[in-house]
C-alpha positions as CSV (number, residue, x, y, z in Angstrom):
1,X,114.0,67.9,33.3
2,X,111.3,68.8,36.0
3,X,107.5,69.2,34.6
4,X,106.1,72.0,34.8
5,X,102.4,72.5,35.6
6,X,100.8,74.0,32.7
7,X,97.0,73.9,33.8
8,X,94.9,76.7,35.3
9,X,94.7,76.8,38.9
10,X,92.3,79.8,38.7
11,X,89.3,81.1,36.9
12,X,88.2,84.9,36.4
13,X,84.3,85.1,35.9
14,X,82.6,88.1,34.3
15,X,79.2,88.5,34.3
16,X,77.1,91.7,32.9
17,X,73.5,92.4,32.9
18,X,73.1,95.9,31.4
19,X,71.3,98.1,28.9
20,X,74.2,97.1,26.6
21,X,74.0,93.5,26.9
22,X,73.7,90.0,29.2
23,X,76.5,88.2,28.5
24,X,79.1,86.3,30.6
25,X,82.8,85.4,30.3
26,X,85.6,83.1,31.7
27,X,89.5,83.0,31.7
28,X,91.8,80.6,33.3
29,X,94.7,81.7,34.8
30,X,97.4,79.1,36.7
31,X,98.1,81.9,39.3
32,X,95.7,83.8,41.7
33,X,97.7,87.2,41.1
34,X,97.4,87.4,37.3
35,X,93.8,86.5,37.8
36,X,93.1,89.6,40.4
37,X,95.7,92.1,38.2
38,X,92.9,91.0,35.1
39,X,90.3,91.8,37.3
40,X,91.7,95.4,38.2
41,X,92.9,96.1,34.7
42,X,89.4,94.8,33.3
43,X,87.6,96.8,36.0
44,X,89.4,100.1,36.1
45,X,89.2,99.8,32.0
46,X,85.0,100.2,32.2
47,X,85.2,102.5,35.2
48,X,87.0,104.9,33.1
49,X,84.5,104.8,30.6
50,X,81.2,103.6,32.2
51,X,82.0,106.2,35.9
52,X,80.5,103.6,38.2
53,X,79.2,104.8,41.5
54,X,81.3,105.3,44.1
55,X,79.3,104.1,47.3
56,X,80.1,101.3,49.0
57,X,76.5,100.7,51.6
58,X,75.3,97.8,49.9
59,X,72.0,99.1,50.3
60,X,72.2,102.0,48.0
61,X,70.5,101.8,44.5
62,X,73.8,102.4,42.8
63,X,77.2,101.0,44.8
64,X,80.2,98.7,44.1
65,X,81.4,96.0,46.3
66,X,85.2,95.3,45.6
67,X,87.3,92.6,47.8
68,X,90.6,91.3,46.2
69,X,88.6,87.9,44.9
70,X,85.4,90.0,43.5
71,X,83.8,93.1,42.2
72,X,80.0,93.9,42.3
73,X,78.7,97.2,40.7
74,X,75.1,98.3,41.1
75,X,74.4,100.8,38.6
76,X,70.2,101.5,38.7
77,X,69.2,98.2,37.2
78,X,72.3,97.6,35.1
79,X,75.4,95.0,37.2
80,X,78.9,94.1,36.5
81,X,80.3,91.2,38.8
82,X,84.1,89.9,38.3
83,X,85.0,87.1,40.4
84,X,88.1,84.9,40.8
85,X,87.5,81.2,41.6
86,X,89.8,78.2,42.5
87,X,89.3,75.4,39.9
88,X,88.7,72.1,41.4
89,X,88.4,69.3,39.1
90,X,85.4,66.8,39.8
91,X,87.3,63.7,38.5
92,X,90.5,64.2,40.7
């Protein structure tokens, strides 16, 4: 029977720094896709609730940034940063 590779391949980091809270997160993932459709679904979740702005110049006070690896919103002094990761092990 062939093995089957059960490790995670990919991480998805979460960071916020808001009014709300500073907290940070991590999930592991063994595909890049399911790691970027968390992202969106995560992202489009607190968009729907939290309106983030819309503008993309990164040197506007309130703006996201959104690549298919990452997501940066500016929101006055409040941020929300996803970002997908290859994991590498040290020991390999």
């Amino acid at each position: 029977m062939p093995r089957t590779n059960k490790r995670a391949n990919w991480a998805l980091k979460y960071m916020e720094n808001s009014d709300v809270t500073c907290s940070a997160d991590i999930r592991f993932f063994r595909h890049r896709k399911n790691a970027h459709d968390a992202m969106m679904k995560d992202f489009k979740r607190q968009d729907a609730i939290l309106h983030f702005p819309l503008s993309e110049d990164p040197f506007a006070e309130n703006h996201r940034m959104v690549s298919y690896e990452s997501i940066y919103i500016q929101a006055g002094i409040d941020t929300f940063y996803w970002e997908i990761v290859k994991i590498i092990p040290e020991d390999v």
